[in-house]
C-alpha positions as CSV (number, residue, x, y, z in Angstrom):
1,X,2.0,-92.9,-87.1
2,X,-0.3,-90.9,-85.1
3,X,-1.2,-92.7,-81.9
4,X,-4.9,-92.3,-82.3
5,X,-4.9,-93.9,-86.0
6,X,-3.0,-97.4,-84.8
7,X,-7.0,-99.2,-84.3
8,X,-8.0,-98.1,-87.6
9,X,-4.7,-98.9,-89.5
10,X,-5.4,-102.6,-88.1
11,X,-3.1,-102.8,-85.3
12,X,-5.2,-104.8,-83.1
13,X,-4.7,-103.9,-79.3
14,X,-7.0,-106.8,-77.4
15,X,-10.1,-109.2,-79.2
16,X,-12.4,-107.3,-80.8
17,X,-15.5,-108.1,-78.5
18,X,-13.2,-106.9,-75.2
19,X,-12.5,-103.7,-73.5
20,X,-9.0,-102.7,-73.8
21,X,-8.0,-101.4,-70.5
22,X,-4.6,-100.6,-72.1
23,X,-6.0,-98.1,-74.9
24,X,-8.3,-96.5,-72.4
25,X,-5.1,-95.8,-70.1
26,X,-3.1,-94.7,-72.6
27,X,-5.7,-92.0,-74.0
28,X,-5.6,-91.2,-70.6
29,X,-1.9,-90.2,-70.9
30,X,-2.0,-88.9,-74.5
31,X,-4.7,-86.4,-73.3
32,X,-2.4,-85.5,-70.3
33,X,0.1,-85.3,-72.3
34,X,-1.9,-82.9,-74.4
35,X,-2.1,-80.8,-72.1
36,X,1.2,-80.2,-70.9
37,X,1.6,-83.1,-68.5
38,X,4.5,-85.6,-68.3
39,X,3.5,-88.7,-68.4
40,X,4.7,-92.7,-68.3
41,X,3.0,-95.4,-67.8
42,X,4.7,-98.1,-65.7
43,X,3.9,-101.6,-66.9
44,X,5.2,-104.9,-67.7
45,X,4.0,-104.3,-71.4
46,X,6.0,-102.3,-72.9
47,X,5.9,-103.1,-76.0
48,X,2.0,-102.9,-76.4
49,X,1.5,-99.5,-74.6
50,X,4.7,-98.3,-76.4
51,X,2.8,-97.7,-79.1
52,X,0.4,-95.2,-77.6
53,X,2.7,-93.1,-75.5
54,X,5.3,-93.6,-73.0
55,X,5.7,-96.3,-71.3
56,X,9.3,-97.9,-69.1
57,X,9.4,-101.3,-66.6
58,X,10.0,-99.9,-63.1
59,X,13.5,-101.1,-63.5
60,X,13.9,-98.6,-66.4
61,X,12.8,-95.4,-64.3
C-alpha cells in the first residue's frame, strides 16, 4: 500500500483533532527519499512510523 494512501484507507496515525508529528516526519523522509536520499528515522516507534518509511531503534543501526 502506497505510503501516502494509509490516512485515507483508515489507518488512523494520532486523534483526529491532533497534529501528527509522526506523519509530518515521515513525509519528510518519503520526500527525501524521493529524491534520492537515504533516509531512517530513529525512534522508539517503530511500528507506527514503519508504515510510512524506514524506521530502526538505535540498537538496530
Amino acid at each position: 500500500m502506497n505510503q501516502l494512501n494509509l490516512l485515507d484507507a483508515g489507518y488512523p496515525t494520532a486523534s483526529p483533532d491532533a497534529i501528527d508529528g509522526d506523519v509530518i516526519l515521515a513525509a519528510q523522509a518519503v520526500i527525501l527519499r524521493s529524491q534520492g536520499y537515504d533516509t531512517i528515522i530513529v525512534t522508539t516507534n517503530v511500528g507506527h512510523l514503519s508504515r510510512f518509511t524506514i524506521a530502526k531503534t538505535w540498537q538496530e543501526i
